[in-house]
PyMOL Python script that loads the backbone (N, CA, C, O; Angstrom):
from pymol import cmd

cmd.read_pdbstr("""\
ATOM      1  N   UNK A   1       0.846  -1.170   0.000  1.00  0.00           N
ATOM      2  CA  UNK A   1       0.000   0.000   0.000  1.00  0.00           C
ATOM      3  C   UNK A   1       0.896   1.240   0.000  1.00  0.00           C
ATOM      4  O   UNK A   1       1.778   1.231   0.859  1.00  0.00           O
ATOM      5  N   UNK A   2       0.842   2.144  -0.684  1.00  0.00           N
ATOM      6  CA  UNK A   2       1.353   3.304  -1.156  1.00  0.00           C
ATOM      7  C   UNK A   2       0.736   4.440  -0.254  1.00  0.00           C
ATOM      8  O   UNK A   2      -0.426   4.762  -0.499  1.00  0.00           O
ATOM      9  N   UNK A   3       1.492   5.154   0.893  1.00  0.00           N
ATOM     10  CA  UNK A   3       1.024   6.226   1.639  1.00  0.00           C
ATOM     11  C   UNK A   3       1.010   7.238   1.285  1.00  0.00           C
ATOM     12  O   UNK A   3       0.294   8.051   1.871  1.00  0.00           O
ATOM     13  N   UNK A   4       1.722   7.595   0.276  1.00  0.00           N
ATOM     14  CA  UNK A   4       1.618   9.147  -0.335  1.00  0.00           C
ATOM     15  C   UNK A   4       0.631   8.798  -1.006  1.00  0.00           C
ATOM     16  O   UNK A   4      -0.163   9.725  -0.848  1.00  0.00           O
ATOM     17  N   UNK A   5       0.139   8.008  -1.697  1.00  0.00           N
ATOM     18  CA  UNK A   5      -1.104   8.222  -2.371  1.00  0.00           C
ATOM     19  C   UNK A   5      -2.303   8.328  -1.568  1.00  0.00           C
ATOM     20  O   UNK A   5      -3.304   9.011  -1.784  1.00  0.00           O
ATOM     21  N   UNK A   6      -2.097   7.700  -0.795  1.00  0.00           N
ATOM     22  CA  UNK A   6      -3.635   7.986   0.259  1.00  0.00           C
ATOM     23  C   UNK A   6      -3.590   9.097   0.709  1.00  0.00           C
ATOM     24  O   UNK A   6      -4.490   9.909   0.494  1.00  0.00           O
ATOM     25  N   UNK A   7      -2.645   9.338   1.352  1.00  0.00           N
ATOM     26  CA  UNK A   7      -2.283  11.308   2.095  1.00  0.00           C
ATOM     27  C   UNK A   7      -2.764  12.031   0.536  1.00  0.00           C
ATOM     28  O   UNK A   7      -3.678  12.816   0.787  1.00  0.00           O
ATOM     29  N   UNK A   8      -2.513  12.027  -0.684  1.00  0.00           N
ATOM     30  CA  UNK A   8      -3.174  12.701  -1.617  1.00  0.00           C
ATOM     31  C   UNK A   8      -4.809  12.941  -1.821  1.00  0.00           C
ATOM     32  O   UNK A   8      -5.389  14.021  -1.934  1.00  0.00           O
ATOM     33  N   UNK A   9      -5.319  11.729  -1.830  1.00  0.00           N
ATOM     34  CA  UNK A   9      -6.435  11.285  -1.759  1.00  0.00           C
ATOM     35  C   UNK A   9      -6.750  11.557  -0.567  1.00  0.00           C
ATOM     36  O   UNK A   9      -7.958  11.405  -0.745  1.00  0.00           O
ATOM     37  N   UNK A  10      -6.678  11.827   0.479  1.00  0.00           N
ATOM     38  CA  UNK A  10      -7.591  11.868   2.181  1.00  0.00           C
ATOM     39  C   UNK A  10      -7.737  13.789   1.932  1.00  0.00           C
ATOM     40  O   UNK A  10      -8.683  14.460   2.347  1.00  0.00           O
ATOM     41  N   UNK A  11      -6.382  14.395   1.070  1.00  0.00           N
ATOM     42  CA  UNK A  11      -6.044  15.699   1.067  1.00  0.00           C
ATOM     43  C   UNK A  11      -7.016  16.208   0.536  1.00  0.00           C
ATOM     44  O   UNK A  11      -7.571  17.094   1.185  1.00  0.00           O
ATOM     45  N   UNK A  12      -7.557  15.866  -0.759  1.00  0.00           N
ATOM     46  CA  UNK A  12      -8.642  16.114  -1.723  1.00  0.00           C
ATOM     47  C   UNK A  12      -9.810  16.013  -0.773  1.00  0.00           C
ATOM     48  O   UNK A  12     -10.257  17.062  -0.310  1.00  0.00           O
ATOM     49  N   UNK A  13     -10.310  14.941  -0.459  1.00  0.00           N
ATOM     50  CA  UNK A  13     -11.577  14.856   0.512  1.00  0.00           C
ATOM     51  C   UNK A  13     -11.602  15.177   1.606  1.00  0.00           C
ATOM     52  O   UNK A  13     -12.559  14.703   2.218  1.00  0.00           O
ATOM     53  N   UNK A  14     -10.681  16.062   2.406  1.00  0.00           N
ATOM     54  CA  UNK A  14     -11.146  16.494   3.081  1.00  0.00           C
ATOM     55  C   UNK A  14     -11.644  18.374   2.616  1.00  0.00           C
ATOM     56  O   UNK A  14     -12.583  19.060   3.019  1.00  0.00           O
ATOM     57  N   UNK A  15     -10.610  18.658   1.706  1.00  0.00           N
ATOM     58  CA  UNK A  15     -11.141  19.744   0.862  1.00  0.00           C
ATOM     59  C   UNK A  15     -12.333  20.081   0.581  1.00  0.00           C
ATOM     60  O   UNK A  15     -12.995  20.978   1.104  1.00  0.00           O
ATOM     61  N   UNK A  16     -12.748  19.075  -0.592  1.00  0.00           N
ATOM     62  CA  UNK A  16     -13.820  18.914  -0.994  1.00  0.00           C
ATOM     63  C   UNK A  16     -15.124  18.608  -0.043  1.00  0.00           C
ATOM     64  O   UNK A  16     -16.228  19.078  -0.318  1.00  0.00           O
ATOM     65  N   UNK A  17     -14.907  17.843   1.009  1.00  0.00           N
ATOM     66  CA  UNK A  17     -16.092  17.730   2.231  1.00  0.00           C
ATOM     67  C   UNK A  17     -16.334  18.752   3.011  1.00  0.00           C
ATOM     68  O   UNK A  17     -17.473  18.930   3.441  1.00  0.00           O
ATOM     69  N   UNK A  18     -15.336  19.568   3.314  1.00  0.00           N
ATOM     70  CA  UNK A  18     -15.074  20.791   3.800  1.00  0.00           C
ATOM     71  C   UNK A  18     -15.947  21.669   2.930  1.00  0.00           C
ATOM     72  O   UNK A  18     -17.096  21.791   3.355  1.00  0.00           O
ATOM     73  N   UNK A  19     -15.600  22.444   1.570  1.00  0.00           N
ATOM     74  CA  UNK A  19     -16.607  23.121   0.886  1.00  0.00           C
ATOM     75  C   UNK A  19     -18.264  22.753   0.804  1.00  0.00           C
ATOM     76  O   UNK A  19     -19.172  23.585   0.797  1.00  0.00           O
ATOM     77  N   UNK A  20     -18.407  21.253   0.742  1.00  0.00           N
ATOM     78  CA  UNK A  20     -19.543  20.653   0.543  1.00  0.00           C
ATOM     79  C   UNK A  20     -20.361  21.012   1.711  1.00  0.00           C
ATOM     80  O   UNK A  20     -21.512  21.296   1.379  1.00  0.00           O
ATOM     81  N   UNK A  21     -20.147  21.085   2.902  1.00  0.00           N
ATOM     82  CA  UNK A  21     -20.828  21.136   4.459  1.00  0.00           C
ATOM     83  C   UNK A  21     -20.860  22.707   4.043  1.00  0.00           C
ATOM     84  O   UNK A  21     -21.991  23.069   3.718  1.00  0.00           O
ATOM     85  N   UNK A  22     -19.786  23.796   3.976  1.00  0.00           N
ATOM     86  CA  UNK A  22     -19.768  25.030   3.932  1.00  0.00           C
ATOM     87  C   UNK A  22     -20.874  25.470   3.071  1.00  0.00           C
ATOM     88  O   UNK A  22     -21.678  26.224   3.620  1.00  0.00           O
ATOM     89  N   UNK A  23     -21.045  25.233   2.112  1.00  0.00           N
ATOM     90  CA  UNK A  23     -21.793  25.592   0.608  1.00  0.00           C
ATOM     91  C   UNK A  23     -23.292  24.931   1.314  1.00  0.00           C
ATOM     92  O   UNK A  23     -24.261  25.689   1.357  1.00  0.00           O
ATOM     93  N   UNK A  24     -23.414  23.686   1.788  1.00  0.00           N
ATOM     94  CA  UNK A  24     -24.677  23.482   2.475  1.00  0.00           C
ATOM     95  C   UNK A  24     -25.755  24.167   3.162  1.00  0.00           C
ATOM     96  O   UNK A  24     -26.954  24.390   2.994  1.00  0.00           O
ATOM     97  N   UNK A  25     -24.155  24.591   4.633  1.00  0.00           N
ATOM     98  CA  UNK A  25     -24.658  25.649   5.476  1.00  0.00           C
ATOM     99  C   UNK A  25     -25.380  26.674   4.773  1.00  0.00           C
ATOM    100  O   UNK A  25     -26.592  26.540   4.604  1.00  0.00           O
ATOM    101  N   UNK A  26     -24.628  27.911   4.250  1.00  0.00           N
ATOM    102  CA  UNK A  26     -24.820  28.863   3.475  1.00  0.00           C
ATOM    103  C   UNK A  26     -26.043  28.409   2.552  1.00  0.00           C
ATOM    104  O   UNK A  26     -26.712  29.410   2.298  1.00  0.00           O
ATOM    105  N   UNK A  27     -26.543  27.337   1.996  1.00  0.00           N
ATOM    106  CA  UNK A  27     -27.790  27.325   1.216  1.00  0.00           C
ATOM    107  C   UNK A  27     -28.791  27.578   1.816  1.00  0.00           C
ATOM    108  O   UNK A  27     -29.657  28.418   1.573  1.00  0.00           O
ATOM    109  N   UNK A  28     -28.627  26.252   3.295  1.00  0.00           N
ATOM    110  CA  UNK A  28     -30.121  26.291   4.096  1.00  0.00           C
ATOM    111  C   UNK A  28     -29.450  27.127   5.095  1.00  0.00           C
ATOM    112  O   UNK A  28     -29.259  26.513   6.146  1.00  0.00           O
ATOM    113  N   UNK A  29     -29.015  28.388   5.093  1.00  0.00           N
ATOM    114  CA  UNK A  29     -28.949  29.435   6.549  1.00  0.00           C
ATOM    115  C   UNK A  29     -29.260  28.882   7.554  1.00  0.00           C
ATOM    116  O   UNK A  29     -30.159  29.140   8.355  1.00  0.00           O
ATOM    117  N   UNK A  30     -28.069  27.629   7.525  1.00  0.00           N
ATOM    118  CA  UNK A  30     -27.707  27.231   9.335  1.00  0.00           C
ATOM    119  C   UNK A  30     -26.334  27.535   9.297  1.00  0.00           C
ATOM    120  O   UNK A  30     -25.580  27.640   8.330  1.00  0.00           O
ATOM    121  N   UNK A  31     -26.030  27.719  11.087  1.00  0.00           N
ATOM    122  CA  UNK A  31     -25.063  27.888  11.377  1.00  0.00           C
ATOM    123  C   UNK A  31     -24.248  26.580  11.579  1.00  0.00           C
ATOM    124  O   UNK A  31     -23.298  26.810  12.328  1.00  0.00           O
ATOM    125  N   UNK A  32     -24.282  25.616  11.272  1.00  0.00           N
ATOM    126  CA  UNK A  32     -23.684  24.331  11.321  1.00  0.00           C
ATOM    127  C   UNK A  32     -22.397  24.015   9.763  1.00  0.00           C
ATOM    128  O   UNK A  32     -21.715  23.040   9.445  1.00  0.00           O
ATOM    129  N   UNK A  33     -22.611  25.533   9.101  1.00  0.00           N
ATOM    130  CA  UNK A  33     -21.329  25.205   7.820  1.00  0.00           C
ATOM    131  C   UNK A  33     -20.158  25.423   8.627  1.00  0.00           C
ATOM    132  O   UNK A  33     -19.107  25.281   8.003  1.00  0.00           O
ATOM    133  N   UNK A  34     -20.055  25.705   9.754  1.00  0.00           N
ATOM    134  CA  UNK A  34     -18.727  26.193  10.567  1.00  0.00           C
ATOM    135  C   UNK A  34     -18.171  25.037  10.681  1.00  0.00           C
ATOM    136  O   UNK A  34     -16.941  25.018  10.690  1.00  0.00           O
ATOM    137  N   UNK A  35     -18.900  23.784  10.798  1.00  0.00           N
ATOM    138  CA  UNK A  35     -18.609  22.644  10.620  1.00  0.00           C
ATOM    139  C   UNK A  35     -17.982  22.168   9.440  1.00  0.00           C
ATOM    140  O   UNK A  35     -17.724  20.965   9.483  1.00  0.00           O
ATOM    141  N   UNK A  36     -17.654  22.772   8.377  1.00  0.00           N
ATOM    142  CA  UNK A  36     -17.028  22.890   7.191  1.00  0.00           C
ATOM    143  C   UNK A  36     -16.073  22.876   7.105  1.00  0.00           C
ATOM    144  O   UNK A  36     -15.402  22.180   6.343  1.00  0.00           O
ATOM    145  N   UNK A  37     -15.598  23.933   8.152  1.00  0.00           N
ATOM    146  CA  UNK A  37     -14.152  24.981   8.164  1.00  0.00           C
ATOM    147  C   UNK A  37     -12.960  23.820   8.507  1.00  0.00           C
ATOM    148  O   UNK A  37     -11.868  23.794   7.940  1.00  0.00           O
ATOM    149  N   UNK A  38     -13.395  22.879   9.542  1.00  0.00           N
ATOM    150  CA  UNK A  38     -12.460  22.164   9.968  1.00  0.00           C
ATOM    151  C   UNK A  38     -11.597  21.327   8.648  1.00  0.00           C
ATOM    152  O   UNK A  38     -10.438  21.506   8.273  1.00  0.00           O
ATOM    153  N   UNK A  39     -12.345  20.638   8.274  1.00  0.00           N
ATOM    154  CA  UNK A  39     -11.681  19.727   6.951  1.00  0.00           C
ATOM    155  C   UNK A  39     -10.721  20.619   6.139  1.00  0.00           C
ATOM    156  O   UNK A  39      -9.615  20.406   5.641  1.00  0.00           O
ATOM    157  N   UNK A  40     -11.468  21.607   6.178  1.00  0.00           N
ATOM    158  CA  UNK A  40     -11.456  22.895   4.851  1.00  0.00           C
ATOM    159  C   UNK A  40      -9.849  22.863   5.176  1.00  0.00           C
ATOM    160  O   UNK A  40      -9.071  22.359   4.367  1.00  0.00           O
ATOM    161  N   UNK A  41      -9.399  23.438   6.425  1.00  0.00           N
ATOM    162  CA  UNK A  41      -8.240  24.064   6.652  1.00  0.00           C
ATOM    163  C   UNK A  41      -7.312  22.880   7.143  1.00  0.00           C
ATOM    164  O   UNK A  41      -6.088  22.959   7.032  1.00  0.00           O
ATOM    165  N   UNK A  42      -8.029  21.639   7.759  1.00  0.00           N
ATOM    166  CA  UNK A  42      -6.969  20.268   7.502  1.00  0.00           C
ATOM    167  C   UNK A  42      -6.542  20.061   6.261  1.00  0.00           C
ATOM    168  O   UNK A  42      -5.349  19.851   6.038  1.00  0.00           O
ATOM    169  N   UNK A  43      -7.489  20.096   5.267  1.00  0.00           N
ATOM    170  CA  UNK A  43      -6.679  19.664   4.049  1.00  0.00           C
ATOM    171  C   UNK A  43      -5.973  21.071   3.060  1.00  0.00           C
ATOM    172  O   UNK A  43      -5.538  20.671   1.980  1.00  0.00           O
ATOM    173  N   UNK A  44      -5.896  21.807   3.169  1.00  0.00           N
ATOM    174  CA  UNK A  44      -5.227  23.308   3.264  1.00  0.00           C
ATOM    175  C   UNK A  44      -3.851  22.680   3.735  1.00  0.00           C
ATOM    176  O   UNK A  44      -2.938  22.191   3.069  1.00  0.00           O
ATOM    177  N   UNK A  45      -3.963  22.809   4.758  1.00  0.00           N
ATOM    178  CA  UNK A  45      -2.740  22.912   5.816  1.00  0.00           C
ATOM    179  C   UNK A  45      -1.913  21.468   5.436  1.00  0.00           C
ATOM    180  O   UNK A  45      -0.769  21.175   5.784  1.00  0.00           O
ATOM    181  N   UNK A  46      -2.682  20.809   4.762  1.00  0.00           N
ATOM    182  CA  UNK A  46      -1.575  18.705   4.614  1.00  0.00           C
ATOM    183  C   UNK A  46      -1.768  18.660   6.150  1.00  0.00           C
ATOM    184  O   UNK A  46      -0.691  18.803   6.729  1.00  0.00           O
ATOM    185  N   UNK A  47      -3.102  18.463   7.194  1.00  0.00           N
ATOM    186  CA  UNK A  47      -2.724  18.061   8.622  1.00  0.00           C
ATOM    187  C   UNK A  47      -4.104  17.462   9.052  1.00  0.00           C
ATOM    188  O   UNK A  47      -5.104  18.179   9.081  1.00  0.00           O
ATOM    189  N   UNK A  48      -4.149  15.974   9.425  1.00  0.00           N
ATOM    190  CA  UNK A  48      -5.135  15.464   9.589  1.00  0.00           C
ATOM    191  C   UNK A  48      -5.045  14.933  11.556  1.00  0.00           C
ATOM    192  O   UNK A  48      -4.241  14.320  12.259  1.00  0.00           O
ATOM    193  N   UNK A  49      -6.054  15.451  11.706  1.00  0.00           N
ATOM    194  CA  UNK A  49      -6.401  15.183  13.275  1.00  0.00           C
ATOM    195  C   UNK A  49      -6.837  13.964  13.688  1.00  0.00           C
ATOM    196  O   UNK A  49      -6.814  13.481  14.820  1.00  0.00           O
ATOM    197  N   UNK A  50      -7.236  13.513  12.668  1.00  0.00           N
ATOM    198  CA  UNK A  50      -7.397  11.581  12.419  1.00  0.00           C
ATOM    199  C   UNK A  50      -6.181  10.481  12.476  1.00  0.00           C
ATOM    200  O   UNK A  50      -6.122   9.397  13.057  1.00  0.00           O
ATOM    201  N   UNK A  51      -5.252  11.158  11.668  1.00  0.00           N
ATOM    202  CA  UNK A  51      -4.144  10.944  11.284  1.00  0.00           C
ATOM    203  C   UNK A  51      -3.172  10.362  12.944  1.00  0.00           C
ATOM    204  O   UNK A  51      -2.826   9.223  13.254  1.00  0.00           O
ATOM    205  N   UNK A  52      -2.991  11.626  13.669  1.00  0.00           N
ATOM    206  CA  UNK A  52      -2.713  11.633  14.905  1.00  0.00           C
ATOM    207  C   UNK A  52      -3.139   9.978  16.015  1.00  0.00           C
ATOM    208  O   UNK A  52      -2.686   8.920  16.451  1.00  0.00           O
ATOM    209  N   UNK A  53      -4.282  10.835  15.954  1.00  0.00           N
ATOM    210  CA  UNK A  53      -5.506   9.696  17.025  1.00  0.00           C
ATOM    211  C   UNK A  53      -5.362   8.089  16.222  1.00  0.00           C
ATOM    212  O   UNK A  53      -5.520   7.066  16.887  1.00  0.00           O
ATOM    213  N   UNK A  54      -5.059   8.040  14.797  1.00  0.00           N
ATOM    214  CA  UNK A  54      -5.341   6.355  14.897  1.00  0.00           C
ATOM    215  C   UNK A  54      -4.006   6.301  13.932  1.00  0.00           C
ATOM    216  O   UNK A  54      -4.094   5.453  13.044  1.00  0.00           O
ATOM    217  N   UNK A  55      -3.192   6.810  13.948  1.00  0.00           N
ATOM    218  CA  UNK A  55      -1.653   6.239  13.010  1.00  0.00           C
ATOM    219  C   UNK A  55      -1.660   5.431  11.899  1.00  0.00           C
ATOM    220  O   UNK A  55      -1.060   4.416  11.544  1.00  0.00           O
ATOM    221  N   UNK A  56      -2.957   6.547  11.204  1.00  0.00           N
ATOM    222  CA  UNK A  56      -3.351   5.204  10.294  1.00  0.00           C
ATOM    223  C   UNK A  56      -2.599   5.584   8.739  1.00  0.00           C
ATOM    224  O   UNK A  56      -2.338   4.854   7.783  1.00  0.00           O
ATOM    225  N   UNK A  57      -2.399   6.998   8.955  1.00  0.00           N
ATOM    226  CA  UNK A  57      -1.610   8.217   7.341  1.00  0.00           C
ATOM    227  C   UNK A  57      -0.500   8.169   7.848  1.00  0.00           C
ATOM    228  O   UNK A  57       0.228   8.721   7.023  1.00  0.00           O
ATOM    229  N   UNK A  58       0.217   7.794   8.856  1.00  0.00           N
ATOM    230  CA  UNK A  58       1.814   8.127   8.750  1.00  0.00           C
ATOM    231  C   UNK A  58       2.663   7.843   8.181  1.00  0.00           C
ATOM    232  O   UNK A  58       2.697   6.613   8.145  1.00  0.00           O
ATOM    233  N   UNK A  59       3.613   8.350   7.552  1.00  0.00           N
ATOM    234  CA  UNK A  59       4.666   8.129   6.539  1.00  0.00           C
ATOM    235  C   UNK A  59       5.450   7.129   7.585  1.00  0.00           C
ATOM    236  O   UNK A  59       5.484   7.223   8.811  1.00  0.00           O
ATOM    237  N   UNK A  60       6.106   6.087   6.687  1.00  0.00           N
ATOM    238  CA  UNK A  60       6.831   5.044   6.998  1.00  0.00           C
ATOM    239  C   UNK A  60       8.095   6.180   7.560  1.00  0.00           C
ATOM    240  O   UNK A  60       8.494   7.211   7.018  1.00  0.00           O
ATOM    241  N   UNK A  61       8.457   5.630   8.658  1.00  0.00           N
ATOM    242  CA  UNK A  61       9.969   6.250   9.254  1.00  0.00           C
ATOM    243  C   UNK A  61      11.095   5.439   8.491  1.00  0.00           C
ATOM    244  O   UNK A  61      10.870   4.245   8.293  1.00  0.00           O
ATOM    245  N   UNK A  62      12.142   5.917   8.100  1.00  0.00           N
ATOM    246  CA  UNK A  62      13.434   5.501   7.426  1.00  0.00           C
ATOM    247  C   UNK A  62      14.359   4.829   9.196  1.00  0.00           C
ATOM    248  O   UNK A  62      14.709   5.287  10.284  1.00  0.00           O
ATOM    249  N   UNK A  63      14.364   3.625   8.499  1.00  0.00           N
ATOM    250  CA  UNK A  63      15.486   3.105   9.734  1.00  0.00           C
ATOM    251  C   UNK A  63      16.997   3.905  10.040  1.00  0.00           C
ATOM    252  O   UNK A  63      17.904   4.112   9.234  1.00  0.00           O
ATOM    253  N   UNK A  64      16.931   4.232  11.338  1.00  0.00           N
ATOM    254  CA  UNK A  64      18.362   4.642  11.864  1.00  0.00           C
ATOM    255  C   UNK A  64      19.462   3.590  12.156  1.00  0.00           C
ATOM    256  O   UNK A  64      19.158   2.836  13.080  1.00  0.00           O
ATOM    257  N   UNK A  65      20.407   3.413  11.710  1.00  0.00           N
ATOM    258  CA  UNK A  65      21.335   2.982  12.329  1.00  0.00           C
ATOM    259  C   UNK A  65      22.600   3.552  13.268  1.00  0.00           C
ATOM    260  O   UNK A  65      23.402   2.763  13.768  1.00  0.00           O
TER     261      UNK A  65
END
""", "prot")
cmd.dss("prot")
cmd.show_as("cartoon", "prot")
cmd.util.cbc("prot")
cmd.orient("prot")
């Protein structure tokens, strides 16, 4: 399994899920697109809070000798 490709792919969707909730909010005038923002600026930033909590995106570490 190839991790840069998934970190590409998780990067995109969280983008894209991010606008999708935002653009929601803003249709039906709730305040719940704020709920948007989060993804929005994880996948902005390359930084997943998922990532952290279950070690599931981490780049393979290079062995030290």
């Amino acid at each position: 399994m190839d991790v840069n490709k998934i970190r590409k792919v998780c990067r995109v969707v969280r983008i894209v899920v991010g606008l999708a909730l935002i653009i929601t909010g803003v249709v039906l005038d709730n305040a719940w697109f704020y709920l948007g923002v989060i993804p929005l600026i994880a996948g902005l930033i390359n930084f997943c809070p998922l990532c952290i909590i279950t070690k599931q995106c981490d780049l393979p570490q290079e062995k030290q000798e």
